[in-house]
C-alpha positions as CSV (number, residue, x, y, z in Angstrom):
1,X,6.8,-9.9,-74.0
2,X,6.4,-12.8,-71.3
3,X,7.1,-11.0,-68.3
4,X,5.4,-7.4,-69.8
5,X,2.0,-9.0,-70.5
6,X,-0.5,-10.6,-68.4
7,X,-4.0,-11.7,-68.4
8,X,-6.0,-11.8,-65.2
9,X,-9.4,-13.8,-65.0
10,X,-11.4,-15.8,-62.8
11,X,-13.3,-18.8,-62.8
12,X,-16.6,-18.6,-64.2
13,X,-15.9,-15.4,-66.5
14,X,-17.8,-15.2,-68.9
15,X,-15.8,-12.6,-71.1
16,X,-12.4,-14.5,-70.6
17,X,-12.8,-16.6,-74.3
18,X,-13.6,-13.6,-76.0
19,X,-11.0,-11.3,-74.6
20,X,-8.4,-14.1,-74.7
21,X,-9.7,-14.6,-78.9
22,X,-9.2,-10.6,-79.4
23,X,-5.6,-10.9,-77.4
24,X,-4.3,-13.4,-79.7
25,X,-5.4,-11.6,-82.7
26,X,-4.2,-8.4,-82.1
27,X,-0.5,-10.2,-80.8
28,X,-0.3,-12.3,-83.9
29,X,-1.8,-9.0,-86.5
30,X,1.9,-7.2,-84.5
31,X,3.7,-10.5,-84.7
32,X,4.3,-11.0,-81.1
33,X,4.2,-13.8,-79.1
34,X,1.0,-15.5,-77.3
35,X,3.4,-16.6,-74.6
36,X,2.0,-14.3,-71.6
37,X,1.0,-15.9,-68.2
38,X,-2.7,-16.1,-67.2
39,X,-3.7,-15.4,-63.3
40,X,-6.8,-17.1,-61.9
41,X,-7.2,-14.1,-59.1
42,X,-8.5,-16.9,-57.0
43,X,-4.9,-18.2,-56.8
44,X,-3.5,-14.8,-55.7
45,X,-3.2,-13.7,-52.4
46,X,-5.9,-11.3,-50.6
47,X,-3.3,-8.4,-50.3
48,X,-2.2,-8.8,-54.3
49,X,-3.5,-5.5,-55.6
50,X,-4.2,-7.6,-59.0
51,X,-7.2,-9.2,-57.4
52,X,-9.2,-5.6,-57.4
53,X,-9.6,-5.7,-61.0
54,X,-12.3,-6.6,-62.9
55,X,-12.1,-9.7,-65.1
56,X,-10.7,-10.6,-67.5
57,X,-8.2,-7.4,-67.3
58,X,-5.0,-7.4,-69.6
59,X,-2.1,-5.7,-67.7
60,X,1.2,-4.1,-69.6
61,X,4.0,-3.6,-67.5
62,X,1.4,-3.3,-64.2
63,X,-1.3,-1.2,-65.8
64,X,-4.7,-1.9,-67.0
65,X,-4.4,-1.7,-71.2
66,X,-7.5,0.3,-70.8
67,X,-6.2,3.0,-68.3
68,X,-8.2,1.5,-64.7
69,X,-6.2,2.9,-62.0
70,X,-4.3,0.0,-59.6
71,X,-6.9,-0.6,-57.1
72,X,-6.6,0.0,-53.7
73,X,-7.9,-1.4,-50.4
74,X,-10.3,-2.5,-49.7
75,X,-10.6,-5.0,-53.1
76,X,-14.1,-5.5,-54.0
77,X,-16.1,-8.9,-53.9
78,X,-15.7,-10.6,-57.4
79,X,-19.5,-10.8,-59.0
């Protein structure tokens, strides 16, 4: 699961707790493992596709968990 999963967030967002709460649940309710990497986007380079998602965004295998396309250049501002 380590290298399948991994959560992306940024400093200062305000839905990371929450969505990092309802990750662990739903891991632990299919007895998997909480042992996924977490990405500050801030640490990422600007050309890292990852840094045009939204936050916090849970990525399987490379896509969005909720079906958002891989963004493309240009990446937008973070908000």
């Amino acid at each position: 699961m380590k290298s399948d999963l991994v959560f992306l967030t940024r400093d200062g967002c305000v839905n990371t707790s929450d969505m990092l709460n309802n990750l662990d649940a739903a891991l632990r309710s299919l007895g998997l493992a909480l042992d996924y990497p977490t990405v500050n986007l801030a640490s990422l380079p600007a050309t890292d596709p990852r840094v045009g998602y939204p936050t916090p965004t849970v990525l399987v295998r490379n896509h969005d968990i909720f079906g958002m396309p891989e963004p493309t250049p240009p990446f937008p501002e973070p908000s």
